[in-house]
N, C-alpha and C positions, 0 to 999 in steps of 0.2 A: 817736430814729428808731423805727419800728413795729418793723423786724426785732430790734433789743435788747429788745422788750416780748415779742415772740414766743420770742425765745432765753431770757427768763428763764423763759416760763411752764411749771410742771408738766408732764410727760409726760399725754397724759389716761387717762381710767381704761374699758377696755372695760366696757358692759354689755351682759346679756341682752335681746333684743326679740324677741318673737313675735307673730304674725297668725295666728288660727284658720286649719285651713287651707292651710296654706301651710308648708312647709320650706323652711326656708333664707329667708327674707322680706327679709331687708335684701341691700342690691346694691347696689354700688359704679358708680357713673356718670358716663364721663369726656363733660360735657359740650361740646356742638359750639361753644366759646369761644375765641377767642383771647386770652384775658386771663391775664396771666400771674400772677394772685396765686390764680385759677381752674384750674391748671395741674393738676391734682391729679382723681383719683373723686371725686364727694362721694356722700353716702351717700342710699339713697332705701329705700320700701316697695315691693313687690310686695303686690297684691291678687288675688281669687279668680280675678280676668282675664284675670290677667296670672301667676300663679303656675309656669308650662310656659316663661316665657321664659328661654333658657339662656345662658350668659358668652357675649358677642360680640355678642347679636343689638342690633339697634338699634330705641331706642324715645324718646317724645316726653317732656319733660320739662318742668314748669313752672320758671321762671329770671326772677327778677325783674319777674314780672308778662305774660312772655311766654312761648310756648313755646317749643321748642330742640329738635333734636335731640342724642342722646348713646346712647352703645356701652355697654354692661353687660361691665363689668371684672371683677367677682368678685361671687358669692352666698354667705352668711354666716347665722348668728344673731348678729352682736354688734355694734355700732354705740358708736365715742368721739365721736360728735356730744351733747351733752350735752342739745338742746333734740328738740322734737317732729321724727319724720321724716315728709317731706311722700312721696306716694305717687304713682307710675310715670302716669302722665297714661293714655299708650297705649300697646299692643306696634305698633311699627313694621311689623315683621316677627319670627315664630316661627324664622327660617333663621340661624342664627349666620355674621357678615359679616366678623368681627374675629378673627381666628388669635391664639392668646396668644402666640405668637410673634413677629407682626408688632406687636405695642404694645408688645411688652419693647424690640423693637428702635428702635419711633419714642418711648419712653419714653428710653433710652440716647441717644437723637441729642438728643433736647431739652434735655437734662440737661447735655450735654457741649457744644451750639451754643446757647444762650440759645433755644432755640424753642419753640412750642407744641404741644405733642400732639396738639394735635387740628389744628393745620396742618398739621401733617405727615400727620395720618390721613386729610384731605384730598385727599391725591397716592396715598396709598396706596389708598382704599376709593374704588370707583367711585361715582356717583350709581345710586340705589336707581329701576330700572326693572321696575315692580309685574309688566306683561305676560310680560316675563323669566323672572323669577321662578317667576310659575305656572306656567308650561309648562316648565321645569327640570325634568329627570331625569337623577340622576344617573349616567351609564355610568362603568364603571370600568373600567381599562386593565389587561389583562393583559400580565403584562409579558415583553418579548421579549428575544431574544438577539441585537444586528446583528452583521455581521461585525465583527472589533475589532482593530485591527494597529494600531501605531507608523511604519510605512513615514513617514508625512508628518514627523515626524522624525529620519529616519535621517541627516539632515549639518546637526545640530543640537549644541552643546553644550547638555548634560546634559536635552535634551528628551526624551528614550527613555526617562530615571530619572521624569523628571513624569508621563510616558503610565503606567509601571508600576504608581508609585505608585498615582496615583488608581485602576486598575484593579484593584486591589489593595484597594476600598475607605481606603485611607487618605487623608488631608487636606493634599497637601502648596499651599504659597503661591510665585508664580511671577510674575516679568516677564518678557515673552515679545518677543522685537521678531521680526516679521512680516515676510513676503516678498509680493511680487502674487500675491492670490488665486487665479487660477487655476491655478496647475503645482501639480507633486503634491505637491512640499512649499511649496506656497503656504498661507497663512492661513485660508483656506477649509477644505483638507483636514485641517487641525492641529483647528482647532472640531470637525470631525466626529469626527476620532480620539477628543476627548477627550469628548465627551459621549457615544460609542460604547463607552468605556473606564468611565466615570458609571455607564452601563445597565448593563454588565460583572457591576459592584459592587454592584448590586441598587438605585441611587437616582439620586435627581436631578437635573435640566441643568436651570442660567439661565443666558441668553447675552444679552448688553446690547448693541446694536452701536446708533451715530452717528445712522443715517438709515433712512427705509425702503427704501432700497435696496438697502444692506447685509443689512438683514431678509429680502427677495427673495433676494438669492445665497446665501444662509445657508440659507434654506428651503429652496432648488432643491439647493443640496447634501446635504442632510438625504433630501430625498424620492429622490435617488440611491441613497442608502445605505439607505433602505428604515426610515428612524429616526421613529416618529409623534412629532410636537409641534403646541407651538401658537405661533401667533404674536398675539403685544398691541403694537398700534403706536398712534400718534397719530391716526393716521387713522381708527380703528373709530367706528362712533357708540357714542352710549350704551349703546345695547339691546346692542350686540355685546362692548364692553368689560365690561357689567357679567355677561353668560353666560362670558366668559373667567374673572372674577375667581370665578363659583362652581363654574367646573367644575375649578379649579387647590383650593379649597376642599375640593371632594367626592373627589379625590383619581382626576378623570378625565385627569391628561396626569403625564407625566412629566418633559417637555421644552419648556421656555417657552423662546423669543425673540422680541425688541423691540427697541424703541427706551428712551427712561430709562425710563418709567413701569412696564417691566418689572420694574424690581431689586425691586419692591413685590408680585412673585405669589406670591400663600400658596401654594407648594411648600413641604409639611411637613419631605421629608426630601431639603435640597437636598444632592447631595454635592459640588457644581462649581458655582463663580459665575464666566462669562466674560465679560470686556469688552474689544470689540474699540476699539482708536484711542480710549483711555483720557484721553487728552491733549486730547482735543476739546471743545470749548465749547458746542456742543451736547446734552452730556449735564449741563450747569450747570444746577440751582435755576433759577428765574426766580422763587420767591417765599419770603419766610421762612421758615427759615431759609439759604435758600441754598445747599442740599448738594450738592453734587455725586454721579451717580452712582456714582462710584469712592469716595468718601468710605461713601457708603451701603454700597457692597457690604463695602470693609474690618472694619467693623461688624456685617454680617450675618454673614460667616464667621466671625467671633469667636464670635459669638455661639451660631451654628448647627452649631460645626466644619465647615466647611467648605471643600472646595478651593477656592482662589481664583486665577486667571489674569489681569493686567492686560497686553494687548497692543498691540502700533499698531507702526508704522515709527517715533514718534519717543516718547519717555517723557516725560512730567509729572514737575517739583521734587520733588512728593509720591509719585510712586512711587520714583523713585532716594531719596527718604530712606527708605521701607519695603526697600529693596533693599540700603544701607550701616549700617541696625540689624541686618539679618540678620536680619531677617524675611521674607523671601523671597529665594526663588533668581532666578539672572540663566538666560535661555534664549534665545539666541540662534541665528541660523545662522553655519556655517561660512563663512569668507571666499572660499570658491571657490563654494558655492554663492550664496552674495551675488553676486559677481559677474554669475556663468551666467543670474541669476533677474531682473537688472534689467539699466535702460537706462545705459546711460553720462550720466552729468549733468557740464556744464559751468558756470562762473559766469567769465565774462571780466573782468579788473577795467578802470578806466576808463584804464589808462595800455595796454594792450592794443587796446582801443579807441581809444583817441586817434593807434593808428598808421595808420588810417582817413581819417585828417582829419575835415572838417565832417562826412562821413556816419555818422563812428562816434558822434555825438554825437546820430544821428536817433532817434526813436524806433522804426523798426524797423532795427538795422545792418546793414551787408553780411554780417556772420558768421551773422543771425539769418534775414537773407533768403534766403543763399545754405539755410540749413537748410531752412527750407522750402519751395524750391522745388524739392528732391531729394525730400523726402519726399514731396512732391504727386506725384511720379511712380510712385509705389505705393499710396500711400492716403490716407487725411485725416490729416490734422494738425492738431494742439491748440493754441491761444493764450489764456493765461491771465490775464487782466484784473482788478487788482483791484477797481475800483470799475462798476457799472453805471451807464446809461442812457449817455447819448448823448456832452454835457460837463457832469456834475454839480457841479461846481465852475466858477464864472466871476470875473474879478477884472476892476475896473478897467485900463482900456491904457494910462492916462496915470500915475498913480499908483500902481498897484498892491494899492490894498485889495482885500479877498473882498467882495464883495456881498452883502450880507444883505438883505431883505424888510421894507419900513418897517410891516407889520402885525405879523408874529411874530417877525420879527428872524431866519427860517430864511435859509440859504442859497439861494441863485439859481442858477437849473438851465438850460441852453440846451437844447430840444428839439433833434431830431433835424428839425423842419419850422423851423424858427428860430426860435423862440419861449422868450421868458427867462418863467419861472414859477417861484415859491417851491416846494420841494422840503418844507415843512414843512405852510402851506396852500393848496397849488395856485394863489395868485393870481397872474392875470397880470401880468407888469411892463412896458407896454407902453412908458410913459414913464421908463422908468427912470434914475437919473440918481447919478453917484458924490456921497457927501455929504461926502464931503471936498474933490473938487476942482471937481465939478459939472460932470466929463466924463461923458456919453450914450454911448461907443465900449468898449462890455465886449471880454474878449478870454478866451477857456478859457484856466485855469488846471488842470484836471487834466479828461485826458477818461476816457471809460468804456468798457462794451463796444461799443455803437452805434460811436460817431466810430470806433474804431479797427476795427471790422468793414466800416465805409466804408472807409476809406482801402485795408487789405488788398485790399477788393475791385477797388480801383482800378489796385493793385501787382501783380494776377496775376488779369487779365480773362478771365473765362468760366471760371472756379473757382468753386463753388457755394460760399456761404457760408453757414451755421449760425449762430447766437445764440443763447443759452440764458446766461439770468442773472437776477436777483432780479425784472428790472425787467418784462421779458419772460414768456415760456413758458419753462418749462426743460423741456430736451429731454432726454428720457430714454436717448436708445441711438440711434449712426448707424450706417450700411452700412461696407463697406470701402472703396468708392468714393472715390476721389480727391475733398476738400472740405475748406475751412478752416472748422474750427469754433472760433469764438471766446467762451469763458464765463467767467463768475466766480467764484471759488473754492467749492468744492461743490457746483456745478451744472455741473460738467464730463461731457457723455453719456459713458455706454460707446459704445466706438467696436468694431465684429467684429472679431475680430484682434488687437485694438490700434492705437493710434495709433503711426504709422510716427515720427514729433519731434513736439518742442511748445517751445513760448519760454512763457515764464513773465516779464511786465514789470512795471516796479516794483517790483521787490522791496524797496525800503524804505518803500511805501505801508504795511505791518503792520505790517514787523520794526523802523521805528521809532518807532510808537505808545511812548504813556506806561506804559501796562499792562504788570503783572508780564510777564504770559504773554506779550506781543506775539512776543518773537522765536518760543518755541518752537511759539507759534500760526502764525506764517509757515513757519517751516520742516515744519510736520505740512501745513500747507497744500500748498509745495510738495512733499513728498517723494508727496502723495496722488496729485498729477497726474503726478510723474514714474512712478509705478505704472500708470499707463494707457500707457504708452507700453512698447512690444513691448519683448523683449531686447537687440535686435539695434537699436536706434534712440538715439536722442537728445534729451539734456533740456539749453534754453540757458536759465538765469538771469540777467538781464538787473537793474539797478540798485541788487545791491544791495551797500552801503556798506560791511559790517562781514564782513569775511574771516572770522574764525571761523565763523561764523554760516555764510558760503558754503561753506567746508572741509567742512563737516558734510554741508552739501547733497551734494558732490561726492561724498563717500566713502559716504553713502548708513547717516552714523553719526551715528542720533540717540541712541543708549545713551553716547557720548561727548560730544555736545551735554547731556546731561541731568548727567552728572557736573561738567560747567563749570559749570553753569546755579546747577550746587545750592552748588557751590563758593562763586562770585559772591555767593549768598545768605548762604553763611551767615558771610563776611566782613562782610556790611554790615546782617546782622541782622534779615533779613528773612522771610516765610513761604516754607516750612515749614519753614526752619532755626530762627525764633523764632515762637512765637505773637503773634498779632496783631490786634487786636478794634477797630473802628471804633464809632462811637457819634455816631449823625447824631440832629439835633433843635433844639432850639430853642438858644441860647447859654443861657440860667437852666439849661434842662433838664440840657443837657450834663454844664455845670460841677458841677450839683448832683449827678449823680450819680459823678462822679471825686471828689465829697468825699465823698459816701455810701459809696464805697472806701477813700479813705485812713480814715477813721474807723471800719471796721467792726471789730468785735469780736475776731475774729482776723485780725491781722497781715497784710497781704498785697503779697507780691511782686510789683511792678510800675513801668513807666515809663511817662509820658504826653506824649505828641509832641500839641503845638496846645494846646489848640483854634485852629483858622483857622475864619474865618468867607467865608461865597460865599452867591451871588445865593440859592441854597438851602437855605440854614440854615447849620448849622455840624458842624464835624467834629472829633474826636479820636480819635487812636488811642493802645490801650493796647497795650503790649508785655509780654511775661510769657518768661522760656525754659519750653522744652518739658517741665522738671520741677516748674513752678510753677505750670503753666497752670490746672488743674483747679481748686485753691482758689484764682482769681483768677475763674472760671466760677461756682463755686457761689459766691462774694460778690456776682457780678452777677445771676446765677439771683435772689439773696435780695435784694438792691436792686428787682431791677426790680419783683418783687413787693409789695415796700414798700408802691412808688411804684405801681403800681396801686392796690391795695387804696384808697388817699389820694386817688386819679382827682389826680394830677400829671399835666401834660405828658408825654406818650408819649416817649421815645428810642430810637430803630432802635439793635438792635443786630448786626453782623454780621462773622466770623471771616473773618482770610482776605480781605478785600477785595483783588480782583485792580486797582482805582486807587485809590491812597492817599490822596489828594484830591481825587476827585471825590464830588461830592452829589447823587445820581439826584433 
């Protein structure tokens, strides 16, 4: 194999290189590649033109016959490239883009997730907007004193000692479970304490929260307290996300909040990393390597010292394991304050219901209707749907197959006007016909927000009804006025006040998905919507199966839910109790590289579950425990490289797979 020709060769030998002219002339260049045997600076010239460009800035670089862009990593005299170095094409830009801090950091993420550096630097560094740029002036924030108290603390355990510390300049690590926003020891006023406590200490606040809504409340609370920041969300354009990323550079804000793409603001001297509702899927990768925000920030406070806070109502596998190494404190609130601070949540199980008769078996029951037809008499009320549109799922009436789309093989959707259309490519099904029994009489098999925002409306006449869901508008904020607003999960308005109840249905639409995550995805799900509903109100969980799972809901204990969770896991050997690395690709490819492991030079600890093969290649997963993992990573780091360098067949590699078996 290439990587035993590379382990046996000599260390190379630095030599001297100089360019009239010019100090420091050789520069280290991490080109804009995603190739992983390219993983690496390589080494280039500066010339008279370029001689003023400094570490970080970004410039053009010739790369196998084409141009590239690439980040100037380090300036030097001495170069172990043995042959001629080729010279910097063009300066990009003279404005240094790249914090050496932020590539130590997506250097360490790469090294330890099989990724690419420059994928990663990808998400981190904006797109370069020339117009921007020019008109940049650096302002520089002087820095202020806000008011600074622990009150939003006060009937917390050991929350008062986190506030101090940090205020205190010191670095303490913290899971936090969270109350509704609003009251004054609500989640809200906690973020403020502690990046008021941040300033205190002379440094820096990042605060990562879910959605841009949560960015709004955060901000609105911030501008109370009189605290300047900035905020980087998804929604900026270009020109505005790339003046956020130089003005966090130039050392103009002290206090960034966002959505994920925040964990990546070059704040120099961050002292606090927050993330609210840690447990959210939302803040997941969606491209190589796949990192989760919380993953990110664990890493950056390492690295950066820094305080780190992961909070939500319900905790992630991965933070209860950072919370049972003792690597971070637990901070919770007090049980009375729980109580005072939320709704009462109910979950009826089905023999409860069954003393109903046929009607407990409706989908909306007499316990659910009686709820909210009390609430309606104070103000709106919430209904939480899992799936959108009208009946997104339809089955045969005779047989019972799903319907699928004899062009894409999608599922078949029944409009809200009558109309069955593929939900994958909008085509009509006009003739549609079961191809097992060659019955024409479809029948809803699971409906959505739509149908069930009909039928309500049909149940409580001259009730104004709301919608808000994927499929729709989503509604941002309703009055306090009496109306049924029916949405699907994270698209639930803020209601003035609060919502007086809410039903929550299906609840084993999530929490029985195949995914790791699914349950504790349902229950962050619901414990979010029971947080919209006032103190003094009511949460009815409806369908779902697995009593623990609802216990958790009731008592409003995801810190107990997440000790099970991890429990469960690490009985049956799964992440983040064991490491766990997938490897999707071709079948040659796969196998070839689980042999390119058992074979490698040093030893390596490991089990290999499959290969299975599916409609989309094939899959393996490597198992490693959590003390072997690393040199099981750099065997694969040094594989994959190999097998680049060779142009073999590509194989996805990704840690952590929340489906074990599925092939995107």
């Amino acid at each position: 194999m290439i990587q035993d020709a590379l382990l046996a060769l000599p260390d190379p030998t630095p030599r001297q290189v100089s360019v009239p002219g010019v100090d420091d002339p050789v520069v280290g260049v991490l080109v804009d590649l995603s190739v992983p045997h390219l993983n690496r600076p390589l080494d280039y010239l500066l010339d008279k033109k370029t001689k003023d460009a400094p570490v970080g800035a970004q410039v053009r670089v010739n790369m196998a016959g084409t141009r590239r862009n690439g980040w100037i990593i380090s300036r030097g005299h001495t170069t172990t490239h043995a042959g001629k170095l080729a010279t910097i094409a063009s300066l990009t830009s003279r404005r240094a883009v790249l914090a050496p801090f932020i590539y130590a950091l997506a250097e360490r993420l790469a090294d330890k997730y099989c990724g690419s550096i420059a994928g990663i630097l990808a998400e981190a560094i904006p797109k370069r907007h020339k117009g921007t740029e020019d008109a940049f002036t650096a302002n520089f924030v002087t820095p202020t004193t806000p008011r600074c108290d622990g009150d939003a603390f006060a009937h917390t355990d050991s929350g008062q000692a986190l506030f101090e510390h940090i205020k205190a300049g010191e670095s303490p690590r913290a899971v936090m479970q969270g109350l509704p926003g609003k009251g004054k020891q609500g989640w809200l006023s906690q973020f403020v304490a502690l990046i008021a406590a941040t300033a205190v200490s002379g440094r820096g606040a990042l605060a990562v929260l879910p959605t841009v809504r949560h960015v709004q409340a955060l901000s609105s609370a911030l501008e109370r307290a009189k605290i300047d920041h900035l905020k980087v969300t998804s929604s900026l354009s270009e020109a505005e996300r790339y003046r956020a990323h130089l003005t966090c550079l130039a050392g103009g804000t002290q206090v960034v909040i966002g959505t994920r793409s925040a964990i990546w603001a070059p704040l120099e001297d961050v002292g606090t990393i927050l993330i609210w509702d840690e447990a959210s899927d939302s803040l997941a990768g969606r491209r190589s390597p796949y990192l989760h925000a919380r993953t990110i920030a664990v890493e950056r406070a390492a690295l950066q010292k820094s305080a780190l806070v992961l909070a939500g109502y319900v905790f992630s596998a991965e933070a209860q394991l950072l919370l049972e190494a003792n690597w971070c404190a637990l901070v919770r609130p007090e049980r009375a304050s729980l109580r005072a601070n939320t709704a009462t949540n109910q979950a009826p199980t089905e023999q409860e219901l069954e003393a109903y008769g046929p009607s407990g078996h409706m989908r909306i029951p007499p316990p659910a209707h009686r709820l909210l037809s009390k609430g309606l008499q104070s103000g709106p009320v919430l209904v939480q749907v899992p799936r959108a549109g009208y009946v997104p799922v339809v089955s045969c009436s005779k047989c019972g197959m799903l319907s699928h789309c004899a062009s894409c093989a999608g599922p078949i959707a029944l409009s809200g006007t009558g109309i069955l259309e593929c939900r994958w490519c909008g085509k009509k099904q006009a003739n549609y016909a079961c191809p097992q029994c060659g019955s024409n009489a479809p029948r809803s098999a699971k409906v959505g927000a739509g149908r069930v925002g009909e039928e309500l409306g049909r149940a409580f006449p001259g009730v104004a009804v709301t919608i808000s869901g994927s499929v729709g508008t989503v509604v941002e904020q309703v009055d306090d006025s009496s109306r049924l607003v029916i949405a699907t999960p994270g698209a639930e308005p803020l209601a003035n006040g609060g919502y007086r109840a809410a039903v929550l249905l299906d609840g084993a639409a999530l929490a029985s998905r195949p995914e790791l995550w699914a349950p504790t995805e349902a229950l962050r799900r619901w414990l979010n919507a029971a947080a919209l509903v006032r103190p003094d109100g009511r949460t009815l969980l409806l369908g779902c199966a697995d009593r623990a799972l609802a216990g958790a809901f009731i008592r409003w204990d995801g810190p107990g839910w997440a000790r099970r969770d991890l429990k469960e896991r690490r009985e049956l050997h799964l992440p983040p109790a064991a490491w766990l690395v997938a490897l999707d690709g071709s079948r040659k490819g796969v196998y070839e590289v689980i042999r390119a492991l058992q074979e490698y030079p040093k030893k390596l600890d490991f089990e290999v579950l499959g290969p299975l093969e599916a409609d989309g290649g094939c899959r393996a997963l490597l198992k490693a425990t959590t003390g072997t993992h690393r040199q099981l990573m750099t065997g694969l780091n040094a594989v994959q490289a190999s097998r680049s360098a060779a142009r073999m067949p590509k194989v996805r590699v990704q840690v952590s797979p929340a489906d074990l078996w599925s092939i995107d």
